[in-house]
Backbone as CSV, one residue per row, in Angstrom:
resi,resn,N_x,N_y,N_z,CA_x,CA_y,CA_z,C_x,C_y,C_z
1,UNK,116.583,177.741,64.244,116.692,177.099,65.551,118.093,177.300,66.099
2,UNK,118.051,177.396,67.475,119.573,177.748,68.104,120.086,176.790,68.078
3,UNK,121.633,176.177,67.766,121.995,174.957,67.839,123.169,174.667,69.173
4,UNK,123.367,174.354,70.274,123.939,174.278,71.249,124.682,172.764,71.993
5,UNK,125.954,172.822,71.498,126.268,171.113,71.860,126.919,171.376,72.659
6,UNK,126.779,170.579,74.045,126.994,169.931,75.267,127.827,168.938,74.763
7,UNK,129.412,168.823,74.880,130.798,168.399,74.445,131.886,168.162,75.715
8,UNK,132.591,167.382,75.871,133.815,167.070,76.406,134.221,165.588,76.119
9,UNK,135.535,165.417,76.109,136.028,164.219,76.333,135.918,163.069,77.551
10,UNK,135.915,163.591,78.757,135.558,163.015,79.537,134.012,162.270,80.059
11,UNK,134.026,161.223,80.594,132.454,161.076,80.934,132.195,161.346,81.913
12,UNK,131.031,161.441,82.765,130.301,161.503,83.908,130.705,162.911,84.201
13,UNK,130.505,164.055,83.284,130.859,165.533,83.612,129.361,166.204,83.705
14,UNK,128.818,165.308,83.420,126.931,165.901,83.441,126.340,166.266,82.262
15,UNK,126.957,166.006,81.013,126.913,166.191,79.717,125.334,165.806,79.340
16,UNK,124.993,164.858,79.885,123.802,163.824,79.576,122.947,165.384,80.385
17,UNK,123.353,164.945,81.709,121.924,165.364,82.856,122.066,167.141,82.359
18,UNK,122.886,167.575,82.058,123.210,168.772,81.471,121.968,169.802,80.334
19,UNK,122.179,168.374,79.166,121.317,168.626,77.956,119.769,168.476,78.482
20,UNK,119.695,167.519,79.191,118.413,167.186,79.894,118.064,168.666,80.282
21,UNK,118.406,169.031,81.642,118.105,170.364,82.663,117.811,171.516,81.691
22,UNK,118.964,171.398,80.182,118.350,172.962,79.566,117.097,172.379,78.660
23,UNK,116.978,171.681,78.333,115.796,171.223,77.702,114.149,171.188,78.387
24,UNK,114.372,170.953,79.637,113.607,170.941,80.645,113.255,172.714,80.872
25,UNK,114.314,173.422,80.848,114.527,174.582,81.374,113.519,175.685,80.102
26,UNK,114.101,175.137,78.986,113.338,175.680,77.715,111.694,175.583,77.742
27,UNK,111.785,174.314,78.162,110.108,174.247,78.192,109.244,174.675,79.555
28,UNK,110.181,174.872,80.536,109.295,175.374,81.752,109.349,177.200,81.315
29,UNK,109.866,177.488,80.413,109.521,179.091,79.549,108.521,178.977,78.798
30,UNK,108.592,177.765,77.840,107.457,178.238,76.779,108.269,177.950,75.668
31,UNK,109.525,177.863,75.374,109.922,177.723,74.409,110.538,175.971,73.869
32,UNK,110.396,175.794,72.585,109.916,174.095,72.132,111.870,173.863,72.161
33,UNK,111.967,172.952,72.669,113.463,172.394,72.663,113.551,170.992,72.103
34,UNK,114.613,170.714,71.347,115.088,169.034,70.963,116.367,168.776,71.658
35,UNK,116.178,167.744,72.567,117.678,166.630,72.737,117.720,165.664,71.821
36,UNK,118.937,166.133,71.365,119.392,165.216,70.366,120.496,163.684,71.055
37,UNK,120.609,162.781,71.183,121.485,161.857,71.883,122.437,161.385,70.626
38,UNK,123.383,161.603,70.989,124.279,160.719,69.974,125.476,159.521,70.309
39,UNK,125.032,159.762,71.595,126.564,157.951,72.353,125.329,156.921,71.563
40,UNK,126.122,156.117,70.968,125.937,154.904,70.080,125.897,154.175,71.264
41,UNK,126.036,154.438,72.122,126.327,152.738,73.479,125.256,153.110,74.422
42,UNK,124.263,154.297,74.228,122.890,154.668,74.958,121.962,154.572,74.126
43,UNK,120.753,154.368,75.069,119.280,154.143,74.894,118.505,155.494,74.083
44,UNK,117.385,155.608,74.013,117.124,157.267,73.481,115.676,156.717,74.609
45,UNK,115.728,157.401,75.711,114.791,157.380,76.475,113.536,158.628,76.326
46,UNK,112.293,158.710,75.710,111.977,159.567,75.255,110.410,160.214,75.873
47,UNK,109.948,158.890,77.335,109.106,158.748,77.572,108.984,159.364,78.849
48,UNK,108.064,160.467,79.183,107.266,161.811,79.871,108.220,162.772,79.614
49,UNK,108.877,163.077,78.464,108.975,163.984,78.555,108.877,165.420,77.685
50,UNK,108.710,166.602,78.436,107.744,167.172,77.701,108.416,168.097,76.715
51,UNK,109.540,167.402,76.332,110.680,168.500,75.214,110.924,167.181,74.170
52,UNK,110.812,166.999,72.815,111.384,166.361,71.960,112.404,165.579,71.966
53,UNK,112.572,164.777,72.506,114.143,163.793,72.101,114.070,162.952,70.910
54,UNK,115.411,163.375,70.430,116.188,163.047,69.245,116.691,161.783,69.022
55,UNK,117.027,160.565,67.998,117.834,159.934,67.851,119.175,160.237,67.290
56,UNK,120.045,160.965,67.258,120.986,161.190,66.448,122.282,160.366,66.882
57,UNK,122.643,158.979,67.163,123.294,158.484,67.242,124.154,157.771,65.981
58,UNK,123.711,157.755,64.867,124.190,157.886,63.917,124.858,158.976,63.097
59,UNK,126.278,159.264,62.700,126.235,160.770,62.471,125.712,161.295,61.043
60,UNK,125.318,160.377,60.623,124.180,160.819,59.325,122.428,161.539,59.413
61,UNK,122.283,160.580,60.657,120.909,161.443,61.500,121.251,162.960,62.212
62,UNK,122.295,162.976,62.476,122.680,164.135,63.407,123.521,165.639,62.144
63,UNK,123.631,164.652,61.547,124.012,165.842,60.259,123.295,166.212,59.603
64,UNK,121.765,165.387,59.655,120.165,165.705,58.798,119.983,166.022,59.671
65,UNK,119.475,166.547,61.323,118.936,167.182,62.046,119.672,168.796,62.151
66,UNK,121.192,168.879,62.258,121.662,170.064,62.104,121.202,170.874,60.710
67,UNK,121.166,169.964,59.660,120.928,170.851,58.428,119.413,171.859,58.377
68,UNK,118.286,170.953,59.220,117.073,170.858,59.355,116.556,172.277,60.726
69,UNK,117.571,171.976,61.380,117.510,173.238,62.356,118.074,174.509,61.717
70,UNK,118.732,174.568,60.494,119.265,175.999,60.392,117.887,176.627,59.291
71,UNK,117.172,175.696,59.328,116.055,176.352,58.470,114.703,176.677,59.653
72,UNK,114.677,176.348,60.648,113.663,176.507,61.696,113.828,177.664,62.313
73,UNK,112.619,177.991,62.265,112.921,179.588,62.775,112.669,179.873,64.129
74,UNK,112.092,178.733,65.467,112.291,179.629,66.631,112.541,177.963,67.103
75,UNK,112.984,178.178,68.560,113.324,177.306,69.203,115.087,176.433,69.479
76,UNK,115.079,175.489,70.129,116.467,174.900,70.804,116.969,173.783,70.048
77,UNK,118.258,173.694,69.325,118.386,171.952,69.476,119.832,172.066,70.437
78,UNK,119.597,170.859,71.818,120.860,170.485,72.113,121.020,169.343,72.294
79,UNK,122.742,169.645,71.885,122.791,168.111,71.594,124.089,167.714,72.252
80,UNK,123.428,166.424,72.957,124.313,165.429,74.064,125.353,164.970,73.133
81,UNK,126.663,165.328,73.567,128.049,164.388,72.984,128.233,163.462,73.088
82,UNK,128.283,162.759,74.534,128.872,161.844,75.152,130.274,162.176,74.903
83,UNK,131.067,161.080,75.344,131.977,161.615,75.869,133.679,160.420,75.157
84,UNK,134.641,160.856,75.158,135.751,160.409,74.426,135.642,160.097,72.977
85,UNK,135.315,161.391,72.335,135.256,161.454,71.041,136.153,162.523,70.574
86,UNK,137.294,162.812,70.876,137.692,164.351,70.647,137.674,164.983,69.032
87,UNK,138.052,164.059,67.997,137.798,164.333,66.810,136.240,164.647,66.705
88,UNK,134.964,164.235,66.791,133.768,164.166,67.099,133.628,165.449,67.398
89,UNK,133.661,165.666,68.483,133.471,167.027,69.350,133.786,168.435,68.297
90,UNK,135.245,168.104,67.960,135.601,169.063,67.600,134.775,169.839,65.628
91,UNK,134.731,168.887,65.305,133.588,168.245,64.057,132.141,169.358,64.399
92,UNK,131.567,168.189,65.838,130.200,168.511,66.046,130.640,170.401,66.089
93,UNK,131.351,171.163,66.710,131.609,172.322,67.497,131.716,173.147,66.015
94,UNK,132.234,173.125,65.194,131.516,173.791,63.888,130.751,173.513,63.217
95,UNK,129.657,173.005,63.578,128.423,172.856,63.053,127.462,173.793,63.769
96,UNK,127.181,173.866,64.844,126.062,174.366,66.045,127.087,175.925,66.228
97,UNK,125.691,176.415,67.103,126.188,177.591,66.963,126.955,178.598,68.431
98,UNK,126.976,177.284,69.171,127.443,177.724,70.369,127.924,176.060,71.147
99,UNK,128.921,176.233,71.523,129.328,174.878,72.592,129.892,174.820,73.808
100,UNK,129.114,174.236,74.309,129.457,174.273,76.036,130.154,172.711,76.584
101,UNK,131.215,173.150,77.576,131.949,171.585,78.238,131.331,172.150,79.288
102,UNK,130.858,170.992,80.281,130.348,170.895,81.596,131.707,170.046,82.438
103,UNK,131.773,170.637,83.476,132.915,169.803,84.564,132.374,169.812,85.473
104,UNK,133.060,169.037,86.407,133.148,168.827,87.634,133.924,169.601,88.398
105,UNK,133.992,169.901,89.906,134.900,170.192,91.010,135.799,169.048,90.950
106,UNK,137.064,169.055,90.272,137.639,167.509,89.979,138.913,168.245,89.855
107,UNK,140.096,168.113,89.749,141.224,168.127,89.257,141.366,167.766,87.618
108,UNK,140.655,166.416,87.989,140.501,165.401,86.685,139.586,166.400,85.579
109,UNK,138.492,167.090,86.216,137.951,167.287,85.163,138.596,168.873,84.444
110,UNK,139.119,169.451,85.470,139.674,170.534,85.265,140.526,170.507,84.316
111,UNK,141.513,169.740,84.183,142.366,169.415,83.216,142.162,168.907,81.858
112,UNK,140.635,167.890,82.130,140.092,167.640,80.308,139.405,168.391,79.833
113,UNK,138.721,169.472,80.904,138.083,170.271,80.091,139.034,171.369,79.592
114,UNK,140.226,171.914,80.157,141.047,172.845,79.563,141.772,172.092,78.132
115,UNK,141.843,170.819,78.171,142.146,170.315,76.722,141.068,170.505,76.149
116,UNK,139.943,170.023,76.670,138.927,170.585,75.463,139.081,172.413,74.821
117,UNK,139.134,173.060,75.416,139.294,174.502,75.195,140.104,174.747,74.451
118,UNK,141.376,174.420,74.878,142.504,174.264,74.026,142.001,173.848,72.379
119,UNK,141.600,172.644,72.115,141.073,172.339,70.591,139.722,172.820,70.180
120,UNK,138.883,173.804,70.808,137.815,173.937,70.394,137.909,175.767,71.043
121,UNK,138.612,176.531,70.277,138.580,177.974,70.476,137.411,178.637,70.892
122,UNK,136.099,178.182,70.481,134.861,178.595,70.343,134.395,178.713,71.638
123,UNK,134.776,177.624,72.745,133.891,176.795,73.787,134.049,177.684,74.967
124,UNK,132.270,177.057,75.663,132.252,177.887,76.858,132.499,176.484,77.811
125,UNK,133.579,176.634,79.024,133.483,175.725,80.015,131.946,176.184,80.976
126,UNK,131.680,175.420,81.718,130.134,175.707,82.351,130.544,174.402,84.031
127,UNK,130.757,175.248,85.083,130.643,174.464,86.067,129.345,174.110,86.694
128,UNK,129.681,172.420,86.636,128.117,171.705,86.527,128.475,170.591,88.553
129,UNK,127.374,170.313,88.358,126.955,169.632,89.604,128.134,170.137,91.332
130,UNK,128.363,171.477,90.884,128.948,172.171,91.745,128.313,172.018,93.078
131,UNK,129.379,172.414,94.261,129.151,171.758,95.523,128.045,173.119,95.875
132,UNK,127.521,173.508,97.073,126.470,174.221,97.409,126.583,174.993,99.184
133,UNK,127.230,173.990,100.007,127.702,174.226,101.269,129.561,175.215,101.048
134,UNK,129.204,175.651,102.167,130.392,177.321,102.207,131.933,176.563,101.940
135,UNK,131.582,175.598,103.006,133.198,175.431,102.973,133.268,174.559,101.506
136,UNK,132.812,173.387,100.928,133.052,172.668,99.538,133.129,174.103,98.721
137,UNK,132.572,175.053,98.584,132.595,176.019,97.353,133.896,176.932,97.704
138,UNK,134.486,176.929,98.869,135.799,177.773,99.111,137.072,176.231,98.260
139,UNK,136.430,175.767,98.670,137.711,174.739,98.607,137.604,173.992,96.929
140,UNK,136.468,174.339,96.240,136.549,174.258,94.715,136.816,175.993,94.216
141,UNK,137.032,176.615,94.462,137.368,177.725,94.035,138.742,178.027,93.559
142,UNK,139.620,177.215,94.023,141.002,177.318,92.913,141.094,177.000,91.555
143,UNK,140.246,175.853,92.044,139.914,175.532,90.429,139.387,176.039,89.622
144,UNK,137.991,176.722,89.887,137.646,177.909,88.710,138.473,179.024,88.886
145,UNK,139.152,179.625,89.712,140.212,180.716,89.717,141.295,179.882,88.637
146,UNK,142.135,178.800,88.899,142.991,178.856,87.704,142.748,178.175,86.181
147,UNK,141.009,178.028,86.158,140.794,177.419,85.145,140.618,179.160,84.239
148,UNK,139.832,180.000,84.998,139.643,181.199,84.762,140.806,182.318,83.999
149,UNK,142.336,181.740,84.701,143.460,182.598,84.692,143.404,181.938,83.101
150,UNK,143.654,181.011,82.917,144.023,180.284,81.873,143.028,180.876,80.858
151,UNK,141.607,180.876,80.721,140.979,181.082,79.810,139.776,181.549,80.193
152,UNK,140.696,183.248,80.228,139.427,184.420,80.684,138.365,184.325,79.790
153,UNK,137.296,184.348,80.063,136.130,185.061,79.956,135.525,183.364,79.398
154,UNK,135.733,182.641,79.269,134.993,181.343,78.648,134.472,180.257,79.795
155,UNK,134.685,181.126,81.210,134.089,179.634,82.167,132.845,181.163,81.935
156,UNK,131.617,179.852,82.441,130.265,180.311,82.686,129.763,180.442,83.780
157,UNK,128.963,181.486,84.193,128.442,181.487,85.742,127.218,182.238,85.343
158,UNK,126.679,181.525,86.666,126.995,181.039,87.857,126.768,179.424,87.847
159,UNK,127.679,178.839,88.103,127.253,177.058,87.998,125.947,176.740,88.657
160,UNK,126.334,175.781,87.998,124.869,174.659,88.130,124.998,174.027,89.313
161,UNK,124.326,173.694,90.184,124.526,173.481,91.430,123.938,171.909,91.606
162,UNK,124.880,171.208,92.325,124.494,169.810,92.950,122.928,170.034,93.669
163,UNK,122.113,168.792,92.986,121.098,168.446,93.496,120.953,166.924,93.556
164,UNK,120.937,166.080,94.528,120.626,165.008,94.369,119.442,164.126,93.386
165,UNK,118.157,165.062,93.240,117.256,164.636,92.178,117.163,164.937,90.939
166,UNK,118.208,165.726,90.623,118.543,165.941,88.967,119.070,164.537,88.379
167,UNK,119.005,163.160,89.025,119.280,161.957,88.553,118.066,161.879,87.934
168,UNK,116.690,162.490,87.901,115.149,162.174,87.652,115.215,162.450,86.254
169,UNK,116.490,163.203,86.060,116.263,163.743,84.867,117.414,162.429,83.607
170,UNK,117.549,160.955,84.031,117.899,159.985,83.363,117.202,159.231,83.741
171,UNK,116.054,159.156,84.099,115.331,157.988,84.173,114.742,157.423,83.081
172,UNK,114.361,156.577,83.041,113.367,156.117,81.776,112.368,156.795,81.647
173,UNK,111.770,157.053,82.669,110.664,157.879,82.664,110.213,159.513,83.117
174,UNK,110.311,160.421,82.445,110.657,161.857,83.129,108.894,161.668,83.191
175,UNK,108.486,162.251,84.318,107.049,162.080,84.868,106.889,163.420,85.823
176,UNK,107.865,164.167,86.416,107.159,165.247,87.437,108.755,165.243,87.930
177,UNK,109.840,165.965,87.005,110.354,166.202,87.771,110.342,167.221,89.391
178,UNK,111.409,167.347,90.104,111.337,167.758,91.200,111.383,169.335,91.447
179,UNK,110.678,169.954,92.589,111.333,171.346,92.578,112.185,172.055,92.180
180,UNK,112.891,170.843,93.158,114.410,171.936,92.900,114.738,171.844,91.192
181,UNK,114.757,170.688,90.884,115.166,170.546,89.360,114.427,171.575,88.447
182,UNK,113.330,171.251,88.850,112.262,172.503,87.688,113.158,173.831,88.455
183,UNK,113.288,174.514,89.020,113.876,175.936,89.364,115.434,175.697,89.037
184,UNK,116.256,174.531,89.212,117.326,174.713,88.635,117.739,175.083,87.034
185,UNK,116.243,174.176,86.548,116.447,173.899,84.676,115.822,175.574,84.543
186,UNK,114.874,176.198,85.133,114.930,177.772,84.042,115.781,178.527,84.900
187,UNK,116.822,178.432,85.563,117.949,179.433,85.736,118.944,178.534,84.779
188,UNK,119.061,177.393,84.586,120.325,176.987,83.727,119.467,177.796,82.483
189,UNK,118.568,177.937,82.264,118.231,178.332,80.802,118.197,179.842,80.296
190,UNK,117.831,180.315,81.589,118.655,181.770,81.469,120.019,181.712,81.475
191,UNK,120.525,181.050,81.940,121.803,181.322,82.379,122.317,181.286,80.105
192,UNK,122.160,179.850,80.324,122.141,179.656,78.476,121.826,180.803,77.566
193,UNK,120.466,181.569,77.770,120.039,182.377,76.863,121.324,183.909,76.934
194,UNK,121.762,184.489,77.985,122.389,185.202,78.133,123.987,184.878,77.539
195,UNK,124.718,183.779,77.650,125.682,183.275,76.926,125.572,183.381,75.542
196,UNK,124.092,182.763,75.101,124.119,182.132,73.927,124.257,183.658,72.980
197,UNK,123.329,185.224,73.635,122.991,186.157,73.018,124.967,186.923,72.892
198,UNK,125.956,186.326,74.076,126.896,187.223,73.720,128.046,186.546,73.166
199,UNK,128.118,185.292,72.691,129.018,184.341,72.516,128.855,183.416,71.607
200,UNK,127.515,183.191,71.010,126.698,182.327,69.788,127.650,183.126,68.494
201,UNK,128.288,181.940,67.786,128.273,182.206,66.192,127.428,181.431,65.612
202,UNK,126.804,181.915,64.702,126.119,181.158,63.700,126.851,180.264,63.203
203,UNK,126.290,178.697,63.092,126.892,177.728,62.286,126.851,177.962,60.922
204,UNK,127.966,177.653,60.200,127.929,177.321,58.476,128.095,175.938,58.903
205,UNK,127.115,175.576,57.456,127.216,173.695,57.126,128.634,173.465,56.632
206,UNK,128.156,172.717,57.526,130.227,171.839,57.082,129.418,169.950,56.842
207,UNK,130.405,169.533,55.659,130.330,168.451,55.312,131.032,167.705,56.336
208,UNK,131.620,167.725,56.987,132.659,166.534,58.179,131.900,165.794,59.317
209,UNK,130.723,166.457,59.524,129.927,165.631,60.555,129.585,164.196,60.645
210,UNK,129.427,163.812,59.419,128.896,162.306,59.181,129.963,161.472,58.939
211,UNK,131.307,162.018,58.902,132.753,160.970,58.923,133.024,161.446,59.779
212,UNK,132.580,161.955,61.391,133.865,162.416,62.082,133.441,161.246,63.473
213,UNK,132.313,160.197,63.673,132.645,159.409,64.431,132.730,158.001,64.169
């Protein structure tokens, strides 16, 4: 199984709605995906939806689910970080076999996600809930230009684009998500599969997962 953690320090970077969209995205292909949740201070909402969710909020569950995926032979696990864990992160990020930070058009986020990069050599940045109108995307464009200068080849494109109903995808109840969302989640999942084929290392088991939150 591919193992793919959705990581940053910061919150509200789309980390959650993130893991959601490729999970969603996996299964509007055909292929079987697990969200794994691991913020101890969230719910595991697991109801309509049509991809597996995980409890791994314990890091003893989440270190028996990684061990359990390197023996599965087709399919996704990703797994939600949440957020201000940096020891955590960095832990979870040699385990799985590929890791992505999601940001914002932020200053703010620009800057925690380049600390994330900074401690996690491996990582792909991925611009998430990006603006969509001409002039917002001229005027966030410095920011992926000097997030870019800083650390060629690790931002991801083409971002994920602001949709107001990709909130459908934290509800309690996933039931029908929306157009746009279903066509956003299998281009985020191509977008994923093409990363994952040129930038994926295989995880080795590492013992540190279950002491690192």
């Amino acid at each position: 199984m591919k193992s793919v953690a959705i990581l940053g320090t910061k919150g509200g970077t789309t980390k959650t709605a993130s893991s959601h969209l490729l999970c969603l995205g996996a299964y509007l292909h055909g292929v079987p995906a697990c969200y794994a949740l691991t913020d101890p201070g969230r719910k595991v909402r697991d109801e309509g939806r049509p991809y597996a969710v995980l409890d791994a909020r314990l890091p003893e569950q989440l270190a028996l689910m990684l061990d359990s995926s390197r023996n599965t032979l087709n399919g996704w696990l990703i797994i939600d970080g949440g957020g201000n864990r940096p020891a955590f992160d960095i832990e979870v990020s040699k385990n799985v076999d590929l890791t992505i930070i999601p940001f914002r058009p932020s200053e703010e986020d620009v800057d925690t996600v380049a600390q994330s990069l900074q401690a996690i050599p491996n990582a792909l940045a991925w611009p998430c809930a990006w603006p969509t109108n001409a002039f917002a995307i001229n005027a966030a464009q410095y920011l992926l230009d000097g997030l870019g200068t800083a650390f060629p080849q690790r931002i991801m494109t083409p971002s994920i684009p602001f949709v107001n109903s990709i909130s459908d995808l934290l509800s309690a109840n996933l039931t029908a998500p929306s157009s746009p969302v279903r066509a956003i989640a299998r281009r985020a999942f191509d977008v994923l599969v093409d990363y994952y084929g040129s930038h994926a290392t295989p995880a080795k088991p590492q013992a540190a997962v279950a002491q690192s939150a």
